[in-house]
C-alpha positions, 0 to 999 in steps of 0.5 A: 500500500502507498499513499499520495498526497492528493486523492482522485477526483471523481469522473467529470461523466459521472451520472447524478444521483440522488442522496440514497445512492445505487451502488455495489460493494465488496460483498455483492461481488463476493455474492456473484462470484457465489452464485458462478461458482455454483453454476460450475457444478454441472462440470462435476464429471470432469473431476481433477481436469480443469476444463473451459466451459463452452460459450453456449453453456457460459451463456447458460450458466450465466442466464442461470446465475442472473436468474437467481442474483435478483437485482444483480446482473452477472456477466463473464468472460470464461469459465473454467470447471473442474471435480477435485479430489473428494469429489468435490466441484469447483467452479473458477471464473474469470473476468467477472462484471457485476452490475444493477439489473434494472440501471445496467450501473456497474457494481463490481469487477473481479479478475478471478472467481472460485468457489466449491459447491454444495454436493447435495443440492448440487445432486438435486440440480441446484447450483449453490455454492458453499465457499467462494474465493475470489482474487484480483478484487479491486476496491475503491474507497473515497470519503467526500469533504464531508465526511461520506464514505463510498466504495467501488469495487473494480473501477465500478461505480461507488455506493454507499457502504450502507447500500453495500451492507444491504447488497449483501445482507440481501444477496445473502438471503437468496437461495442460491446462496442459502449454502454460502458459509464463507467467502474469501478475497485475496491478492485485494486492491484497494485504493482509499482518497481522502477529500478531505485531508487531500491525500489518497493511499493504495494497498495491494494484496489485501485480504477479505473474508465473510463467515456465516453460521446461521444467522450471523454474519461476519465479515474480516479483512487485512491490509498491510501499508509500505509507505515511506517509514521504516515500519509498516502498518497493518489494519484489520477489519471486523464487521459483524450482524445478523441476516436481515437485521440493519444492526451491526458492531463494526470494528478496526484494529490497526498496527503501527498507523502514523498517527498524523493519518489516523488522526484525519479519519474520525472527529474523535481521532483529530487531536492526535494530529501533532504527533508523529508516532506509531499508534496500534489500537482498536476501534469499536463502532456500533450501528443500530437498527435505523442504521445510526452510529454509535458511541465509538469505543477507542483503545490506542496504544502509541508508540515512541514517537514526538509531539510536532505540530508543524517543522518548525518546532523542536519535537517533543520526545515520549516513549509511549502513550495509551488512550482510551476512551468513547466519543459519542457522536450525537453530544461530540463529547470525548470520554477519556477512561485512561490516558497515559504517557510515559517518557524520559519525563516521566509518568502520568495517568489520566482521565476526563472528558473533552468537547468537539467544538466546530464538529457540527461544520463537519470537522472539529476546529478545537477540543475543550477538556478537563482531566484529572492527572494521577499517578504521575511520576516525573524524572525530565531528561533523568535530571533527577536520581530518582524519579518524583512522585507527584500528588495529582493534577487537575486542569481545564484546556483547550486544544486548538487544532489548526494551527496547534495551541494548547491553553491551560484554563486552570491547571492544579497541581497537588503536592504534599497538601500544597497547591500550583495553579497554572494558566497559559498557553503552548502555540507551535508558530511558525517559526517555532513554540511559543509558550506562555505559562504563568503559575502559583503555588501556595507554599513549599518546603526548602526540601521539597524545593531541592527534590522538585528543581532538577540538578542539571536546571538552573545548575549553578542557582541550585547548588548554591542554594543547596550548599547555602541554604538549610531550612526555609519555607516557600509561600505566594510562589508566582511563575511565569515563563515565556518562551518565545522564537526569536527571544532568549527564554524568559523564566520569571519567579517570585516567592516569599519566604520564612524561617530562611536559614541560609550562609550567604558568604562562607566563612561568614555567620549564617542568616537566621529566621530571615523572611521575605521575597526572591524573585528569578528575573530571567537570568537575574536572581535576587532575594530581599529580607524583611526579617531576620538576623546573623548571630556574630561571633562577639557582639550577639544578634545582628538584624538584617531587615532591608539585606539582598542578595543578586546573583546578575547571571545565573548561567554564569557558573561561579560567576559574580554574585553581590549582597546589598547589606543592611545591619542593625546590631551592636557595633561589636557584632558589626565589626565582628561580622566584617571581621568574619572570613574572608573579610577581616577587616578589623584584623587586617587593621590590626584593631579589635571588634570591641573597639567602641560600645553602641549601636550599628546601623549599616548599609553596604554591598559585598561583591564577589564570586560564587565558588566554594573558597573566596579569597580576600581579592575576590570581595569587593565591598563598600560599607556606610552607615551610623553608629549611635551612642557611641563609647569606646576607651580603646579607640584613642588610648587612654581617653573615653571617646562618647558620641551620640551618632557618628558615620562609619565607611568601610572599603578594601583601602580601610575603615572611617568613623568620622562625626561629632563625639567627645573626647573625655569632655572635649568636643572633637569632629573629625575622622578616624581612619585605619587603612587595610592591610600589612603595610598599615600595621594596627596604624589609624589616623584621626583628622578633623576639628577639636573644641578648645577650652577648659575641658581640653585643659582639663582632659588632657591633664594641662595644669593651668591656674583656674581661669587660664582659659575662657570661651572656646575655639576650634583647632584642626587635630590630627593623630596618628595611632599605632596600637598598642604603641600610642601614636603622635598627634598635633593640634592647630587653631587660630584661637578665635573665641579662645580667652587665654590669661598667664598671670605670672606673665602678666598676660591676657587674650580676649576671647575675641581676638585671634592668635596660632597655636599649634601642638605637637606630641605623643600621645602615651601615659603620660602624652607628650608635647614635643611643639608648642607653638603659641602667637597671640595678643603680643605673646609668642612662644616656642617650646615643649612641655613633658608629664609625669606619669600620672598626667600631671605636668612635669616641665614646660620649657619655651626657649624663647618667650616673646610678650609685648615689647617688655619680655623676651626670654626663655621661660620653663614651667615646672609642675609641683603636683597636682592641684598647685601653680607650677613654678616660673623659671626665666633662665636669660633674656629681658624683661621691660618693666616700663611695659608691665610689672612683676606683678601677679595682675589683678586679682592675683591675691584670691589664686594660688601662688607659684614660685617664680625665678628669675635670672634675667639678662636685662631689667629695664626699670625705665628709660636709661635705668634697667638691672643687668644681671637681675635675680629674683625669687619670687612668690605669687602667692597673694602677690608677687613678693619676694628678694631679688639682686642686680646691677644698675645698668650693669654697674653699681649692685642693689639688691631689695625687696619686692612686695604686693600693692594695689595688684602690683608691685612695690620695691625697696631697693638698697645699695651701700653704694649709692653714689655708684647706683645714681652714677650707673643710673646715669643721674649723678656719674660722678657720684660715689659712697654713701649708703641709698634706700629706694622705695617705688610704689605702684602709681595708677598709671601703668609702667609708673612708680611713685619713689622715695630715696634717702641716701647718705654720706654720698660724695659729688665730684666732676658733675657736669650740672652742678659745675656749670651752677657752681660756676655760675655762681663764682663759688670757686671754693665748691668748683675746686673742691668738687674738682678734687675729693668732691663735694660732701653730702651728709644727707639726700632725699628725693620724693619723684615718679618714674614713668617708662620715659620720664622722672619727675622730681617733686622735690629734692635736697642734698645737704653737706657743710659745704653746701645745700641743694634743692631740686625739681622739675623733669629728666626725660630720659629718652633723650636726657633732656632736663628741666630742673629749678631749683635752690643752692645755699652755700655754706650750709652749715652755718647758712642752714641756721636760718632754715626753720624759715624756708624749706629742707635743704635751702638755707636763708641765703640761697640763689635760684636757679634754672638747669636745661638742655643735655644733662651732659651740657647744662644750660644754667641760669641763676637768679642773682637778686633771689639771694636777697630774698628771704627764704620765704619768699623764693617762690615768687621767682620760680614756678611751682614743683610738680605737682602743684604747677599751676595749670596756667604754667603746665600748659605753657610748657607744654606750648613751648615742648610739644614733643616732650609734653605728653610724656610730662603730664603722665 
């Protein structure tokens, strides 16, 4: 048999007929060839010898046959009798035509009838045959469009295989046939076109055979198809009834049937049109008495074979599959009792009922089903070990068949009490599958999840999963796929998850108890948690609310992966956690995770690669996040470091904190860094800004007096930390809002002023301070300052201290314990008193005192007047009070006493060589011996002493000023005397103030026998310019009788007398008549001394020395 994929049109000259159609089958043929052969039995005498009937007795045979075949028409073209062995007759004819009696329409032609007759009728004269064999048949069977069927035999004309069933139920009711009890074709050819499906197939040598016993009738053939497969198909046909009744079973039984030509041949077959396989079955028809169909009874077996709906598409691959079921014609309804497939996939069993929708037009356009699914067992491709058992399925679909789309409506899949909907659709396109399928499950174990999801699926995804995850629950699971030609594949699902124990990272501590969504975009994977926490090794729960984890591109084995953190825990447990295998950060900084007390709120990415063994490079990471209530004692040695929030960044270059905190009780806003790594050897540094003022000084142990500092500044600090080794550190600030106060130095800085400081040291126990650089309202100092060990200070030692333009000169500090003023060293320089004063400065009786030592190189008293060397001792206490030593101008030695008053200082200083003392102060050179007692006091304007000298035995000789007067007045005994051993004086006394620049003698006298001298008026010292007056009383021995009635030192007869100009060179003016003048009335020719000078003269002076004025009237 072959097939051809166009059927035969019928003839263009074929006559029309009504819809009951005359026609002749298979079985009225058969009927014929009956009837020759029994009339074959008249040669029953030429037993064994075929002998050819002649055409007389053809002709008779042949009206004979006629006579009996009622409606049939019998011609033939010879006839061939022979008697066999038994006696038995046998009639062979050849070329046998079968027509309709009454039309003439042909019904049947066979190449060859034989048959055996009846003996006993035979005897009687009757022809009636018992068996017939007929050969060389030629069938035709054609189904129309819509579905009819018709048969010919022979190239006649085709009936329908109703009127053919009726042919031969008639034939066989007639008594020539009465005898028939079989009836056998071979060597059969038959030809069947398909209208419909436009396709047409021939078989040759096919068989066909009629039994009867009684009543009952059956009929059965075979046929064997070659076609272009390596298998071939056999079909069998089975018909049975009774005589004279229309009811008939109808059965087929096929062998190997491509199951794309069964499909075409029944509604009930169509859906079996995608598959390309072999299908063995049988199929069980009724026909009841009206001469309707009934239900069809199908059981198919299928063998391998693939599901392709059209080229395009890839097959889908099964191993076998069985189907049984019964489709009703009269409710187009498909009822499956067993569906079942096997295949690498797996198993299934199935059952249900499906709905022919569009048969009514002929043929089914689509099939509505729903079935129920058991027994499945799935292993796809054999990715599982063992297969996976499967509680059940239910589904609702829809088949399309042309083109071919399967849609789920609803599609339940049972599993351990769990549930999976599924809804979508499989198209087979034309460039291929389109699948669109889209799912959800109500919840699933993680073990369950590891036995469902194949290892060689999503491989990489999996293992990690079942290396890193050990419990969890699945719930809300949503999938989709989209499969479509010309895109990649598109799996997408998304599932949210609870009591997720997973290790996202090895070597790090695992997730606990996590909850929340994953989603598989594609190729993207990524999982969120809401919930959750990590248990570190120190520092107890982290929790990991907000943390996700990605893996970009699933199909990338060991590929990258990234985790988005978000921790909340203990600062130790997240330090704890960062120092974790394969980070150690902390370790890497050679710091410890318990560094600082508080709370961590973190937020970072980690990323890196999925495989087993993560090596430090592998990571990339980036950390940020707060800290709060931040403690720590550790951080910067030996100081408490609080904050109420602070940031934290960490990379692989290193670890930050930076913010606001307090360091003990300073205000400190800065960085702590630590970089990673062996180069950085447990070193950090810290960088920002530092809060100065008296909790600095108190926190870093800088004993200062109270009321040192005021206000506050911010200064730039920077340290530099080695664990376990301290570290140095340096501090910078311009010291605006700082208010700073030396009283041993007389010094003040208003907080609103500006300056420099900077400091630099080690920070240890105790710190030390290499640099201490200080500029500021006039004071500058350089120098270094070193700590006991308990913090208190040791020494400060400047090299050089700059204030003003009254100290210059190295200063030290040295500590006398805690609570007490360090002591005061000033080895060298210059101190300027006309600039300040030794005292303590205001107020200084209310704090501690310190004592204070002083080797100076310079005293500056005032202008031309300065201590050189000066020595003190010195105490501040209530007070600057104490003794000290020196030399005037370097030259003559004094030594005194220096005592509190009025917030400063007043000194007595006394000598044993006053004359030595006025010389080297350049107020008398030529002044020697004599014994001088100097007391300045503190007047109100600063730099300014108001003094007392009483001096005595003091010798004058060779002064410029009182030669030039001397000589003036022609006194050449005095001018001789001064000029040789001097002039005597037995007693001085000067009442004066000594400003910087400026002495202002109020009054003075020096009285020897020889003479008596008052004085007055100013000495500017800056230029030694003078302005003296004065009375000189010669012979004062006897002279100073009379002074009871004039002043101390001026006898009654005395000259006034002016001195101006250079001290060196005076200009000297005497008032001759004043020597008449009583002593009482002297002061009618001279101004008044100062300090009762009249306004009216003040000013005048000042007209006539504008340059000197401003210092006068200080």
């Amino acid at each position: 048999m072959t097939d051809q994929d166009t059927a035969t049109p019928e003839p263009k000259d074929r006559p029309p007929r009504q819809r009951r159609r005359r026609r002749i089958g298979l079985w009225s043929m058969i009927s014929v060839a009956v009837l020759m052969l029994a009339a074959a039995g008249v040669m029953l005498s030429l037993m064994g010898t075929p002998v050819t009937v002649p055409d007389w007795l053809r002709v008779k045979v042949v009206e004979r046959l006629n006579r009996d075949a009622g409606p049939v028409r019998i011609d033939l073209g010879r006839a061939v009798v022979m008697v066999e062995e038994g006696w038995t007759p046998r009639l062979r004819l050849h070329d046998v035509r079968f027509s309709h009696r009454d039309s003439g329409a042909p019904i049947a032609a066979v190449s060859r009838v034989s048959g055996v007759l009846a003996m006993e009728p035979l005897l009687r004269g009757e022809l009636r045959p018992k068996r017939v064999r007929l050969g060389g048949a030629h069938l035709s069977l054609r189904r129309d469009e819509d579905g009819a069927i018709d048969l010919a035999l022979g190239g006649a004309r085709a009936v329908a295989i109703a009127e053919v069933v009726a042919s031969i139920d008639m034939a066989l009711q007639t008594p020539a046939l009465s005898q028939l009890t079989d009836v056998s074709a071979d060597n059969v050819t038959l030809r069947y076109e398909d209208a419909r499906a436009g396709r047409a197939w021939n078989v040759d040598g096919g068989r066909i055979g009629l039994s009867r016993e009684g009543d009952a009738l059956r009929l059965r053939g075979d046929f064997s198809l070659l076609g272009a497969r390596d298998y071939a198909t056999n079909l069998e046909l089975g018909f049975s009834s009774r005589i004279g009744e229309s009811a008939a079973q109808l059965s087929i039984l096929v062998e190997d049937m491509p199951a794309d030509e069964i499909a075409g041949q029944s509604p009930a077959l169509a859906w079996l049109g995608a598959l390309e396989a072999p299908i063995s079955g049988a199929l069980r028809v009724a026909v009841d008495k009206v001469g309707g169909l009934g239900p069809l009874d199908a059981s198919l077996h299928i063998g391998q074979g693939v599901l392709k709906p059209n080229d395009a598409v890839k097959p889908v691959g099964f191993s076998s599959a069985r189907a049984y079921f019964t489709y009703t014609p009269q409710s187009q309804t498909i009822r499956f009792t067993e569906l079942s497939l096997d295949s690498k996939w797996g198993r299934l069993r199935a059952e249900g009922q499906a709905l022919l929708v569009g048969a009514e037009s002929g043929w089914p356009t689509e099939l509505q089903s729903q079935i129920r699914l058991r027994d499945i067992v799935v292993n796809p491709a054999g990715y599982y070990p063992e297969p996976i058992a499967l509680d059940g399925v239910n589904a609702t679909m829809r088949l399309k068949l042309d083109p071919f789309e399967l849609s789920l409506g609803e599609l339940v899949l049972r599993d351990l009490g769990q549930r999976l909907v599924m809804r979508g659709t499989l198209s087979a396109v034309e460039a291929g599958w389109d699948v669109v399928l889209d799912g959800e499950m109500d919840g699933l174990s993680h073990e369950r999840l590891l036995q469902l999801w194949p290892e060689a699926v999503k491989e990489n995804t999996r293992r990690w999963v079942a290396e890193n995850v050990s419990a969890g629950e699945l719930s809300d699971i949503q999938l989709a796929v989209r499969l479509h030609p010309d895109a990649p594949p598109g799996v997408h699902l998304n599932f949210a998850y609870s009591g997720l124990q997973t290790q996202f990272v090895k070597g790090m501590p695992p997730i606990e108890e996590a909850s929340g969504m994953a989603s598989l975009y594609g190729d993207r994977f990524a999982i969120a948690a809401d919930a959750g926490f990590v248990t570190a090794a120190q520092g107890g729960k982290i929790d990991i609310a907000g943390t996700s984890f990605i893996v970009p591109d699933v199909t990338i084995e060991r590929g990258p992966a990234l985790a988005k953190l978000k921790l909340d825990s203990s600062i130790t447990a997240a330090l704890s956690l960062l120092d974790s295998e394969p980070l150690h950060l902390l370790q890497k900084a050679e710091q410890s995770v318990d560094l600082a007390e508080g709370r961590a709120q973190l937020e970072g990415q980690l990323d890196f690669l999925l495989k087993k063994k993560l090596a430090p490079e592998d990571i990339v990471y980036a950390m940020r996040g707060h800290l709060h209530d931040v403690h720590s004692d550790t951080l910067v040695e030996g100081r408490e470091l609080r904050a109420e929030t602070l940031d934290l960044a960490a990379d692989p270059d290193g670890i930050a904190v930076s913010g606001q905190a307090r360091l003990g009780q300073v205000a400190v806003n800065g960085t702590w860094r630590s970089a990673f790594g062996e180069e950085a050897g447990g070193r950090s540094q810290v960088s920002g800004k530092i809060t100065l003022s008296q909790d600095f000084v108190e926190e870093f142990g800088i004993d200062l007096p109270a009321g040192s500092v005021s206000g506050q500044s911010q200064a730039d600090l920077s340290l530099s930390l080695n664990k376990n080794k301290g570290g140095s550190f340096s501090i910078a600030s311009n010291l605006q809002g700082l208010g700073l106060r030396l009283d041993q130095l007389s010094w003040v800085k208003p907080a609103g002023t500006g300056g420099s400081l900077r400091i630099e040291g080690q920070l240890g126990t105790p710190p030390r301070i290499d640099v201490i650089a200080l500029e500021a309202a006039g004071l500058s100092a350089r120098g270094k300052i070193s700590l006991r060990p308990d913090g208190q200070l040791q020494r400060a030692d400047f090299a050089q201290v700059r204030l003003g333009n009254w100290l210059n000169a190295p200063v030290s500090l040295v500590g006398r314990g805690a609570g007490a003023t360090p002591e005061v060293q000033v080895t060298g320089g210059t101190v300027d008193l006309r600039q300040t004063s030794l005292s303590s400065g205001p107020g200084s009786a209310s704090r501690k005192g310190a004592p204070v030592t002083l080797r100076l190189d310079r005293l500056t008293i005032s202008e031309g007047i300065a201590l050189a060397p000066f020595n003190a001792n010195l105490n501040t206490s209530g007070g600057t009070s104490g003794q000290f030593s020196g030399r005037v101008n370097g030259g003559a030695q004094v030594s005194g006493t220096i005592i509190p008053e009025k917030g400063r200082s007043a000194f007595r200083i006394v000598s044993n060589n006053a004359g030595g003392v006025l010389g080297s102060a350049g107020l008398l050179k030529q002044a020697r011996g004599g014994s001088m007692e100097l007391i300045l006091r503190p007047a109100p304007q600063a730099g300014t002493y108001n003094g007392r000298l009483d001096a005595s035995n003091v010798w004058l000789t060779d002064a410029p000023a009182m030669a030039a007067l001397l000589s003036s007045l022609s006194v050449v005994g005095l001018v001789e005397q001064m000029s040789g051993n001097g002039i005597h004086f037995g007693e001085v006394a000067a009442d004066f103030s000594l400003s910087p620049d400026l002495l202002t003698l109020y009054k003075s006298r020096a009285v020897g026998a020889s003479m008596g001298i008052t004085m007055d008026g100013y000495y500017h010292m800056n230029n030694s310019q003078m302005d003296m007056q004065g009375v000189i009383s010669p012979l004062y021995l006897v002279n100073g009788i009379g002074g009871i009635l004039t002043r101390k030192g001026e006898g009654l007869i005395g000259f006034n007398y002016k001195l101006k100009g250079s001290a060196a060179q005076p200009n000297v003016r005497i008032l001759p008549l004043t020597i008449f003048t009583p002593g009482m009335f002297r002061n009618i020719f001279r101004r008044a001394p100062p300090g009762v000078e009249r306004a009216a003269d003040r000013e005048e002076r000042k007209a006539k020395n504008p340059d000197l004025s401003s210092n006068r009237d200080r």
